[in-house]
N, C-alpha and C positions, 0 to 999 in steps of 0.2 A: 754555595759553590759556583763556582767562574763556571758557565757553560762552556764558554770559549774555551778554557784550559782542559775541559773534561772532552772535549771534541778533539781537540788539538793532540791529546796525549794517545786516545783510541788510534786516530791516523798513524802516529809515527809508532806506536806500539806493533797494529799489525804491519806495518810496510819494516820494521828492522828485528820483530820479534814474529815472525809468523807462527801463528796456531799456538803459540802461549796462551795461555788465561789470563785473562784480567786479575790484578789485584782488587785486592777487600781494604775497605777503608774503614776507622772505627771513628766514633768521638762520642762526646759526653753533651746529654742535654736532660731537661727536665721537661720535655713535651714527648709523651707516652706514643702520642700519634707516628712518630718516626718509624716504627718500625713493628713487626706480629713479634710476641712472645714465641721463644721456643716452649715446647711441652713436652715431657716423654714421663714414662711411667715407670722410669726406674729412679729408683731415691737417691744412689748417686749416678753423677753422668759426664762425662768428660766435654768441657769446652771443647777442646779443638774438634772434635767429634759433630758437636754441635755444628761448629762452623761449616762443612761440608754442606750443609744446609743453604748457606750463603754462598761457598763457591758455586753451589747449582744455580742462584737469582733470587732466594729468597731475601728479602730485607729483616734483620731479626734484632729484639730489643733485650737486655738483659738489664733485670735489677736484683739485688744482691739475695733476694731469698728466689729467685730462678735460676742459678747458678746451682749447679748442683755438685759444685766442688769445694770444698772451703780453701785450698790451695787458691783455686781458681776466682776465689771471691777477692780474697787479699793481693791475690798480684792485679786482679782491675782497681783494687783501691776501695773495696766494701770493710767497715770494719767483721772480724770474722774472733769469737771466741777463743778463748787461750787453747791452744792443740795439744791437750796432754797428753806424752809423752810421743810429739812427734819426732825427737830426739831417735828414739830406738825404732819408730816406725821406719824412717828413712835412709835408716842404717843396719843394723846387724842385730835388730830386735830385741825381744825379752823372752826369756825360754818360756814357754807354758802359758804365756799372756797377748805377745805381741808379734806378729811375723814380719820380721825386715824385708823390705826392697831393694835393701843394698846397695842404694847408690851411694852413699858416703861409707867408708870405713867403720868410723866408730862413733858413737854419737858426741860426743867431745867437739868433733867436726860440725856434725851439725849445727849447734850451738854457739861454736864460732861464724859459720857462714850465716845462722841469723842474725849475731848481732852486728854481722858487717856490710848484711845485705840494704839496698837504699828501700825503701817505701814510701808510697803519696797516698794519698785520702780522693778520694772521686770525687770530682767537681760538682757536680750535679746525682741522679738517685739514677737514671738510667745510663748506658751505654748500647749505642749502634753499631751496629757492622754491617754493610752492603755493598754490594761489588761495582766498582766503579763503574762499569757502564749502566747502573740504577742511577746515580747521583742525580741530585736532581740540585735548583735554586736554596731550598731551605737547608742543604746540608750542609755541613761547617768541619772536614776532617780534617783531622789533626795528622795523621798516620796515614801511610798505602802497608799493606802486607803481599807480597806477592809469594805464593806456594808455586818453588821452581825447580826443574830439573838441571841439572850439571850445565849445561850449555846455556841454558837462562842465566842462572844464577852467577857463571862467569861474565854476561853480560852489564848484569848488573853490579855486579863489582866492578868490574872495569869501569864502568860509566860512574859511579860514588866518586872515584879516585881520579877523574879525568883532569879535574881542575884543583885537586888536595895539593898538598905538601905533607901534613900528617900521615904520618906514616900507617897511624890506629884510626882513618876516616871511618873504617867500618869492624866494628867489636864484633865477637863473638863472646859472651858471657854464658858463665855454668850457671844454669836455670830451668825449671820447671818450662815447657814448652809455652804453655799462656804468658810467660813474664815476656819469654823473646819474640809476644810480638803484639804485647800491648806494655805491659810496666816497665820494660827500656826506653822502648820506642816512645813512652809516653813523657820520660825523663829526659829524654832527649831533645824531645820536641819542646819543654820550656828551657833547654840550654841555650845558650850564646852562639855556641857552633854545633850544631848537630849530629851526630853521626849515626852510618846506617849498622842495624844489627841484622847478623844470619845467625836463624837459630833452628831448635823443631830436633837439637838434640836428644830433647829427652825421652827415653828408651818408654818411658810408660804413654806416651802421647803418640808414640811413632807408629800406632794399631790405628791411629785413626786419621793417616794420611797414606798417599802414595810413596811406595817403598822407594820410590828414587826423588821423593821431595826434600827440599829444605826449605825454608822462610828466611827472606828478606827483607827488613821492615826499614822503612823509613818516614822522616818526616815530611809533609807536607812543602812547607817551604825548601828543603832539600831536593824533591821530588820536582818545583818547579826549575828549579834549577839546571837537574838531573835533561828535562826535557827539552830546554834551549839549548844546551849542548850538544844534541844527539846530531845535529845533521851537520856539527865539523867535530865529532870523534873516527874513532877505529870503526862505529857501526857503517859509513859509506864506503871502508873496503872491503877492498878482495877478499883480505882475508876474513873479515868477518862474514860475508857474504857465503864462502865456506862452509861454516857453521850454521846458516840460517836456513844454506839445504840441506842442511842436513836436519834443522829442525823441522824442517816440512815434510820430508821423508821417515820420520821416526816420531813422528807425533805422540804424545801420550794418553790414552786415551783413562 
């Protein structure tokens, strides 16, 4: 990691984002040493759950039998066992066998949105996540995720699209929470042109964030980007200025 770029991004983060938090950055290595193992003692356990762990400063390592989601294993890109009959899991169940979650209708649905949905294989056997003001020389990420409130997250939209013509610079995709903000973002980041996702829609993830969060993930080179722009956008006015007291004054704790 560019120190200079990780220094450079904290400065202009709090002077046009005050009292925001830092984003979490992920990437993929085969050196264990990057990061503590999460542990909990429940046999399943939701990622983004997890991650809370790292928004507080923790540096945390995941490989595919410490995931405690099989969802959550195949959107980081672990292979994960056939899910029989996640079809009626995720939809409207089987009477007397399976209880639905009801996010899809029918499973019909389901079955089409699998076989349309994209998938990649994990570059390496672990994945990192640590909040950027951890980063240090040996880290290499690929991703920033920022967990933001309404006024963040307008910022950072705005700032995506400063320099776009694409009208789609920043997607929103229907997906399990873990995909919007590692398996887009991670497909993204080996595109041509990248684009930023907002996700953390989904209803079963959203117990283990702040009720007025969403996620915004982007790529790394995007993100540098993102940060050269900042001091001739909208963030040097009035009116954004506005809004930045009002971040100050309504902090989220």
């Amino acid at each position: 990691m560019d120190l200079n770029l990780k220094n450079k991004f904290i400065q202009k983060w709090e002077k046009y984002f005050p009292d925001a938090e830092y984003p979490l950055v992920f990437y993929y290595t085969d050196d264990k040493s990057r990061g503590t193992p999460i542990e909990s003692n429940e046999k399943w356990h939701c990622l983004i759950g997890d991650l809370n762990r790292v928004r507080n400063g923790r540096n945390a390592i995941f490989e595919s039998a410490t995931i405690g989601c099989s969802g959550a294993r195949e959107n980081l890109g672990y292979p994960v066992e056939e899910r029989l009959d996640f079809e009626y899991f995720l939809s409207c169940g089987r009477a007397g066998e399976i209880e639905g979650i009801r996010h899809k209708k029918n499973p019909e649905l389901v079955r089409k949105m699998q076989a349309a949905r994209p998938a990649f294989k994990a570059p390496d056997k672990y994945i990192v996540f640590k909040r950027w003001d951890n980063l240090d020389r040996d880290d290499h990420p690929v991703s920033a995720i920022f967990f933001a409130a309404p006024d963040t997250l307008a910022g950072l939209f705005s700032l995506a699209n400063f320099d776009e013509v694409d009208l789609q610079a920043v997607i929103t995709p229907s997906c399990a929470g873990c995909a919007s903000i590692v398996a887009y973002p991670y497909l993204e980041y080996q595109s041509t042109h990248p684009r930023s996702v907002i996700g953390m829609f989904d209803i079963s993830a959203r117990p283990y964030v702040d009720p007025c969060h969403l996620t915004f993930s982007v790529s790394l080179t995007k993100l540098v980007v993102m940060i050269d722009n900042m001091d001739e956008s909208f963030l040097i006015t009035d009116r954004w200025e506005k809004i930045a007291g009002r971040m100050r004054r309504n902090r989220i704790e």
